[in-house]
C-alpha positions in Angstrom: 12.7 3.4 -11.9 15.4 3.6 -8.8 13.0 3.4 -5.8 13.5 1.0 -3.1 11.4 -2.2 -3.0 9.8 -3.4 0.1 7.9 -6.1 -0.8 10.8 -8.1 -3.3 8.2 -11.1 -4.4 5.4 -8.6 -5.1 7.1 -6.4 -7.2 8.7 -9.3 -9.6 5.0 -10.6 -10.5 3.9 -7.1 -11.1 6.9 -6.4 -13.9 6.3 -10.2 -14.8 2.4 -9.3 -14.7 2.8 -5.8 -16.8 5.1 -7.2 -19.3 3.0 -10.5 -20.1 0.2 -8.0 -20.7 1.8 -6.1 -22.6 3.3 -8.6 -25.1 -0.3 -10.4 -25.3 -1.9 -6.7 -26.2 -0.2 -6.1 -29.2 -0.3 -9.5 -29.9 -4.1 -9.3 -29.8 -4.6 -5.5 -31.3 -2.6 -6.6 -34.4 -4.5 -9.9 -35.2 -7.7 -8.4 -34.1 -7.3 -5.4 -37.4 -6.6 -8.4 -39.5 -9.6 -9.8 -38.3 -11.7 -6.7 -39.3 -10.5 -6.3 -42.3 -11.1 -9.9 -43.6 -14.4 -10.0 -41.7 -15.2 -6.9 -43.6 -13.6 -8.4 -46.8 -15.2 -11.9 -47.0 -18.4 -10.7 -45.4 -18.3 -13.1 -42.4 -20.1 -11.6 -39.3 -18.6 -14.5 -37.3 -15.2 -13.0 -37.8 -16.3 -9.4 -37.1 -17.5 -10.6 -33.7 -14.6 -12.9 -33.3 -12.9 -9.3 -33.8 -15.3 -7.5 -31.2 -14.4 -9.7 -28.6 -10.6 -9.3 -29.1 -11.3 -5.5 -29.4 -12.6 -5.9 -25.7 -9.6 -7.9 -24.7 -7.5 -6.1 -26.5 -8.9 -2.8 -24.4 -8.5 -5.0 -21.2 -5.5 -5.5 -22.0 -4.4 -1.8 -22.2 -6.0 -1.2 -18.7 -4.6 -4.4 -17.3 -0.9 -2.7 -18.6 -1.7 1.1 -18.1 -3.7 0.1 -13.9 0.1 -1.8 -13.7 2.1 1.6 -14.4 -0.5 3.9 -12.7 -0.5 1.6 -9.4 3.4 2.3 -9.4 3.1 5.6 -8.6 2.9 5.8 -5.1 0.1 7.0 -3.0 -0.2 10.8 -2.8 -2.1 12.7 -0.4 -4.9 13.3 -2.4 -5.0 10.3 -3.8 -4.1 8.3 -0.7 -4.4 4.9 -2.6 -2.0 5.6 -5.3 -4.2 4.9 -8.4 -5.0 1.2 -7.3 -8.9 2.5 -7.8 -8.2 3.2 -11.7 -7.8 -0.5 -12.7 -11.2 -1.0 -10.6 -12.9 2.1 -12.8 -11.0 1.0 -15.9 -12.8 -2.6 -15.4 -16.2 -0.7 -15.4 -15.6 0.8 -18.9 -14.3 -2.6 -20.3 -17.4 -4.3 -18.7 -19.9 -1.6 -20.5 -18.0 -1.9 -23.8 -18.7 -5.4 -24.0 -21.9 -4.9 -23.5 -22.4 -2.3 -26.2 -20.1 -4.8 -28.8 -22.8 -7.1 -27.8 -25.8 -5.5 -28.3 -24.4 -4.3 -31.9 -23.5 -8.0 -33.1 -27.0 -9.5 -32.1 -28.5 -6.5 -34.5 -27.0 -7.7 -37.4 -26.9 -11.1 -36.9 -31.1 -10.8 -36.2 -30.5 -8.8 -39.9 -28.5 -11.8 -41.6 -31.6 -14.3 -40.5 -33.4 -12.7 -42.4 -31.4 -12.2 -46.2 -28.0 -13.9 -45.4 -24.9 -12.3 -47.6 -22.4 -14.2 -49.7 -19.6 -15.6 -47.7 -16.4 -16.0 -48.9 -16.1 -19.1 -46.9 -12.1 -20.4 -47.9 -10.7 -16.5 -46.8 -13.0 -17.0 -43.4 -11.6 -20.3 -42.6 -8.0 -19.6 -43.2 -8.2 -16.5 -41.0 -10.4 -18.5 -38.4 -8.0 -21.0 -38.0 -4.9 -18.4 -37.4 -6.9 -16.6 -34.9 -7.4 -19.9 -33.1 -4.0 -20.2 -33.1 -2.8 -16.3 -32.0 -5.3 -17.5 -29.0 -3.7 -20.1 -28.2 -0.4 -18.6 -28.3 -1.1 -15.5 -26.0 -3.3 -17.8 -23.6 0.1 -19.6 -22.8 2.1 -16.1 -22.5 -0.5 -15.4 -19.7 -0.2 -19.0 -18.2 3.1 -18.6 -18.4 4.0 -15.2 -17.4 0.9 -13.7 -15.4 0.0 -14.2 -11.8 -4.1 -16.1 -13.2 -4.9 -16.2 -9.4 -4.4 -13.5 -7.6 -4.8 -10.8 -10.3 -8.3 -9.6 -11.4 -6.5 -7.5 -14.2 -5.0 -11.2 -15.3 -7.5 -13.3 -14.9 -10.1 -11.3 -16.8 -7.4 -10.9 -19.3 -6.8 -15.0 -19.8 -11.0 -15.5 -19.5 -10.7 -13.0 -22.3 -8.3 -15.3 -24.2 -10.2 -18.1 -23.9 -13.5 -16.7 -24.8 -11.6 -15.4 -27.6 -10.8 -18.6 -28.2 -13.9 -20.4 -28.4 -15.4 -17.2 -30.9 -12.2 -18.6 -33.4 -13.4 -22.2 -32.9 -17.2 -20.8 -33.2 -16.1 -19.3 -36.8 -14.4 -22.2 -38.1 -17.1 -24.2 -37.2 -19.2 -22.0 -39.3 -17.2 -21.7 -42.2 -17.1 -25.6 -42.8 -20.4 -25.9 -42.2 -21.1 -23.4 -45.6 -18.5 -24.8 -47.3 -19.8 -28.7 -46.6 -23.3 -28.1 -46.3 -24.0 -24.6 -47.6 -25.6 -23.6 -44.3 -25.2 -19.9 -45.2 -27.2 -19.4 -41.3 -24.2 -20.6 -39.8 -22.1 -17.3 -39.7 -25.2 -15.6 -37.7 -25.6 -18.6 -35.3 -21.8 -18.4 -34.2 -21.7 -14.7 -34.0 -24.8 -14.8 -31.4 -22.8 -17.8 -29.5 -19.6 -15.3 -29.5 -22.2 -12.2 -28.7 -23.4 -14.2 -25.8 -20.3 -15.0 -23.9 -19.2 -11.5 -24.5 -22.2 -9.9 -22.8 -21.5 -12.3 -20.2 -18.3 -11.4 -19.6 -18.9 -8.0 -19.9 -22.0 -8.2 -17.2 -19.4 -9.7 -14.8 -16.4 -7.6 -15.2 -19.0 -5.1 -14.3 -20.3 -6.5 -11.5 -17.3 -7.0 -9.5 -16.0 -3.9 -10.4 -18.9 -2.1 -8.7 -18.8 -4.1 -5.9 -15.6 -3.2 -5.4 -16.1 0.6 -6.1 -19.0 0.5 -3.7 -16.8 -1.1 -1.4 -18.5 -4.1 -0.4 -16.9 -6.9 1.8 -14.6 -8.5 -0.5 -15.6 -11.9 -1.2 -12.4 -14.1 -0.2 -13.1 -12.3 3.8 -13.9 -14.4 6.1 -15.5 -11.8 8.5 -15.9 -14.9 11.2 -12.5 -15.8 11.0 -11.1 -12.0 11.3 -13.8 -11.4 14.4 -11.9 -14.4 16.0 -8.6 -12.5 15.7 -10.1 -9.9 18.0 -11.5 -12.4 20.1 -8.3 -14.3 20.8 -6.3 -11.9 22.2 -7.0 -11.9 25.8 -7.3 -7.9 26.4 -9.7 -7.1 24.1 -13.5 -7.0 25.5 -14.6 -6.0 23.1 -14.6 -4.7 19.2 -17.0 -2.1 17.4 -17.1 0.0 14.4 -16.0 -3.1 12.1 -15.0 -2.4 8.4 -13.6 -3.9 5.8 -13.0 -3.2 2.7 -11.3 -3.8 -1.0 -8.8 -0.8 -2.2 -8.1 -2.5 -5.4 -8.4 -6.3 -6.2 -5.9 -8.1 -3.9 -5.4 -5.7 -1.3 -7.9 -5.2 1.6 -8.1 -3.0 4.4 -9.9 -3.3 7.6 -10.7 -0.4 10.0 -12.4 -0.7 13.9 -12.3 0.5 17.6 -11.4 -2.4 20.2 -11.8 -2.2 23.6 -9.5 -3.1 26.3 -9.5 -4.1 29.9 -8.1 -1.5 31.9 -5.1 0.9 31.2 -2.2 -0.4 28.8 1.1 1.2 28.5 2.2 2.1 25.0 4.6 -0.5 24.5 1.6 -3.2 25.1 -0.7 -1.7 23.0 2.2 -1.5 20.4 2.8 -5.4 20.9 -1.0 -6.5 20.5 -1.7 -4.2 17.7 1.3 -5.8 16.3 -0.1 -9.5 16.8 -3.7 -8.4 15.4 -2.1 -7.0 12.0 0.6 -10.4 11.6 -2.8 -12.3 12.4 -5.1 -10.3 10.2 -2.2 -10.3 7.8 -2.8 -14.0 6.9 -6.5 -13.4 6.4 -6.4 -11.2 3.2 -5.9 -7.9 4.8 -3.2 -5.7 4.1 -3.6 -2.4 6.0 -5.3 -2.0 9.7 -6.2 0.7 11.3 -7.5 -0.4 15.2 -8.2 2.0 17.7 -7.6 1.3 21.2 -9.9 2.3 23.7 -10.4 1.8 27.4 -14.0 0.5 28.4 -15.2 3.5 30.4 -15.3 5.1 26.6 -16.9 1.9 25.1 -19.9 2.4 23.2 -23.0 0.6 22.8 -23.3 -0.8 19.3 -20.8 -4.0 19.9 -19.8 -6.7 18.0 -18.5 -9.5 20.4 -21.5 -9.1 22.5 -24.4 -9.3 20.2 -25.1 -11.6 17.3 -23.0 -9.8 14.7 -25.5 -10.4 11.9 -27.3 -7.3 12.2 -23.9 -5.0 12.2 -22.5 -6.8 9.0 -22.5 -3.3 8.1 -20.6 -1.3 5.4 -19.9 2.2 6.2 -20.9 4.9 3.7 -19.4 7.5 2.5 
């Protein structure tokens, strides 16, 4: 574990990040097979897809704690981003499991509709009403613990929690409405209601994940504000060649060629690209690489001069 730490503040909300995962996964794995077992025993589909959604969070969980281990590791040459990109494909698979879980619970509920099953109704309520409560318990160990607004890996982890949440409320609902009313239609309805915020979650853990991968502009850039930076500093003409992009969620890199009025000796090219990264630094981005170049080389597609609408390009790959 000896290596040195630059960044002090970073590295105590990762182990503070990894270890509040970590505790809330097993936490969540072992309620969700006692969840499985009495869904399976008193025939309650609301509990078995109560269960499927903390079988997604419960894998989330895993990737939230194994992307944390793997993004310690530090960057090899192949892999020059360390394995910051596996939480990011790691969020794909979680996002299409959901889905699947989904899909499966909105086949038997249709199913149920149609001949609903005995329920034993006191069994569902009792282990309803715990898994509320193991909820609300590992929500607060992310609240407490885990860094909810920075951190994709956290804060799909505590939407997780509290989606898990509302499927525990959904199935005690459920239960006393068969016990009160002997609404046997009940179980179905709340598994659907649990089905539909898992597909939702799922369809947005995927989303952003691809985005990402396909390395879009991340979405808390301000591309006007970092154009600015460039147009601040007094020697730069111009700027062309503008990317940025998202290595992992958190930490953004930026990339482009910047002209410069006349010839500059190293040390002031050393000072301004200095400036441009503390500046760019506050806006989100992380690592820069700017090239300098003298306006005899400049080329034509510019950003400053034109209307920089049209060359909100990404580059490809």
């Amino acid at each position: 574990m000896g290596h040195d730490h630059n960044h002090a503040h970073h590295d105590h909300t990762h182990g503070a990040n990894k270890k509040t995962l970590t505790i809330s996964f097993f936490i969540i794995a072992l309620f969700m097979i006692v969840e499985v077992i009495g869904g399976l025993y008193t025939n309650s589909l609301a509990l078995l897809s109560d269960a499927g959604h903390m079988l997604s969070d419960a894998i989330s969980l895993a990737i939230g704690v194994l992307a944390f281990k793997f993004g310690e590791k530090t960057a090899n040459y192949s892999k020059t981003y360390g394995y910051k990109r596996f939480e990011i494909l790691a969020a794909v698979f979680n996002g299409v499991t959901l889905i699947l879980v989904a899909l499966y619970i909105f086949y038997e509920a249709v199913k149920r509709f149609a001949n609903p099953p005995e329920i034993a109704t006191s069994g569902m309520l009792i282990i309803a009403i715990v898994g509320l409560l193991v909820n609300i318990l590992v929500a607060w160990i992310i609240m407490r613990g885990g860094d909810t607004k920075e951190n994709l890996n956290i804060r799909a982890a505590f939407l997780h929690v509290i989606g898990d949440m509302l499927g525990s409320v959904g199935a005690i609902v459920a239960a006393l409405l068969i016990m009160l009313l002997g609404w046997n239609w009940a179980d179905p309805v709340a598994s659907i209601i649990v089905a539909v915020l898992i597909i939702i979650s799922g369809y947005r853990v995927t989303r952003d994940s691809v985005h990402v991968l396909m390395e879009g502009t991340p979405n808390n850039i301000q591309m006007d504000e970092i154009i600015q930076v460039f147009k601040n500093k007094p020697e730069i003409i111009d700027i062309h060649d503008l990317h940025v992009w998202s290595i992992t969620s958190g930490q953004n890199a930026l990339s482009c060629h910047a002209v410069v009025e006349g010839i500059m000796t190293v040390q002031e090219s050393q000072l301004l690209l200095k400036s441009i990264e503390h500046d760019l630094s506050h806006l989100g981005i992380g690592h820069m690489t700017v090239q300098l170049e003298d306006s005899k080389h400049a080329h034509e597609n510019s950003i400053l001069c034109k209307n920089h609408e049209e060359n909100d390009h990404h580059h490809h790959h």
